[in-house]
C-alpha positions as a Python dict, from the first residue, in 0.01 Angstrom:
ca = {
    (1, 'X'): (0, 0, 0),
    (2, 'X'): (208, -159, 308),
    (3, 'X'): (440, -418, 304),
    (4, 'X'): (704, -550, 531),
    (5, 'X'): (1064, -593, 539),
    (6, 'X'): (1292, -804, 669),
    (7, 'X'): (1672, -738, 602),
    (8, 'X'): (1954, -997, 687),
    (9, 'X'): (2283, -893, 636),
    (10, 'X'): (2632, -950, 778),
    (11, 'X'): (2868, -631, 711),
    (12, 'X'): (3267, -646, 779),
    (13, 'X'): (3273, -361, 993),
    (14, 'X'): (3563, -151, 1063),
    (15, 'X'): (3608, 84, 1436),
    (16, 'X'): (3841, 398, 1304),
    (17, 'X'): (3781, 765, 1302),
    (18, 'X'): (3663, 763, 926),
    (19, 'X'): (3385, 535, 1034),
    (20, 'X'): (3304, 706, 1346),
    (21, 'X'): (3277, 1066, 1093),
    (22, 'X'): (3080, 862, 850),
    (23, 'X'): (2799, 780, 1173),
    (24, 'X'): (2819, 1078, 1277),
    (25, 'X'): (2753, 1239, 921),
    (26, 'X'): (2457, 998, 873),
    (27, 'X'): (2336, 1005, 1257),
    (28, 'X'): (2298, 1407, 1213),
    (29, 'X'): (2139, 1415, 908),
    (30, 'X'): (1883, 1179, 1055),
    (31, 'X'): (1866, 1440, 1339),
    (32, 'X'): (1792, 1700, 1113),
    (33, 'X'): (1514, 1520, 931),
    (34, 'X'): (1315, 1426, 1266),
    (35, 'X'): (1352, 1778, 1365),
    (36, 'X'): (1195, 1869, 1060),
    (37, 'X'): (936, 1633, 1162),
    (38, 'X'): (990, 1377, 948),
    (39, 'X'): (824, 1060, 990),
    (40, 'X'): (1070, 842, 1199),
    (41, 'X'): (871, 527, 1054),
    (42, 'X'): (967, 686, 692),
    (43, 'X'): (1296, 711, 784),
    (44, 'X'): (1375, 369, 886),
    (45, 'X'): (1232, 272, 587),
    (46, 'X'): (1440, 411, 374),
    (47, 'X'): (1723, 360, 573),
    (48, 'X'): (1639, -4, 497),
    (49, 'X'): (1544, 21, 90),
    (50, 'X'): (1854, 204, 71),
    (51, 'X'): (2109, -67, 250),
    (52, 'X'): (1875, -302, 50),
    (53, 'X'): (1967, -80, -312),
    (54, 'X'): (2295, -77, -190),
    (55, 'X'): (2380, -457, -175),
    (56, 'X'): (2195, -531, -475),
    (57, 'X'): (2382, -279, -664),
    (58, 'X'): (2683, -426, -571),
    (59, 'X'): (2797, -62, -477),
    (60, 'X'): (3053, -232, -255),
    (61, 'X'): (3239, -387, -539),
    (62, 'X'): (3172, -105, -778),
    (63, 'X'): (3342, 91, -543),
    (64, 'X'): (3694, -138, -470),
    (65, 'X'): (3688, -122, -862),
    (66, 'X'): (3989, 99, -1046),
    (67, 'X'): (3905, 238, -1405),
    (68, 'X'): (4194, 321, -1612),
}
């Protein structure tokens, strides 16, 4: 089965070093997995499902959340 996607999404980014180490984290991993030949069609999907699971999660606020 194929279906498309279409993802809107406006982010309130930030331009530090943790943010550049958190891109570069993700960017090699990425590099790993095409060197592994990995399906670079497969990987922007679930690049996208992911941000997608993300945001409906509310991971975001889960995560600015203290427990006591």
């Amino acid at each position: 089965m194929a279906y498309g996607l279409k993802i809107v999404m406006e982010l309130q980014c930030k331009d530090d070093d943790e943010q550049d180490n958190e891109t570069e984290m993700l960017t090699s991993y990425l590099g790993d997995r095409l060197v592994d030949n990995a399906d670079p069609n497969r990987l922007m999907q679930s690049l996208a499902e992911a941000l997608i699971e993300m945001e409906s999660e509310d991971i975001f606020k889960l995560n600015a959340e203290t427990i006591h």
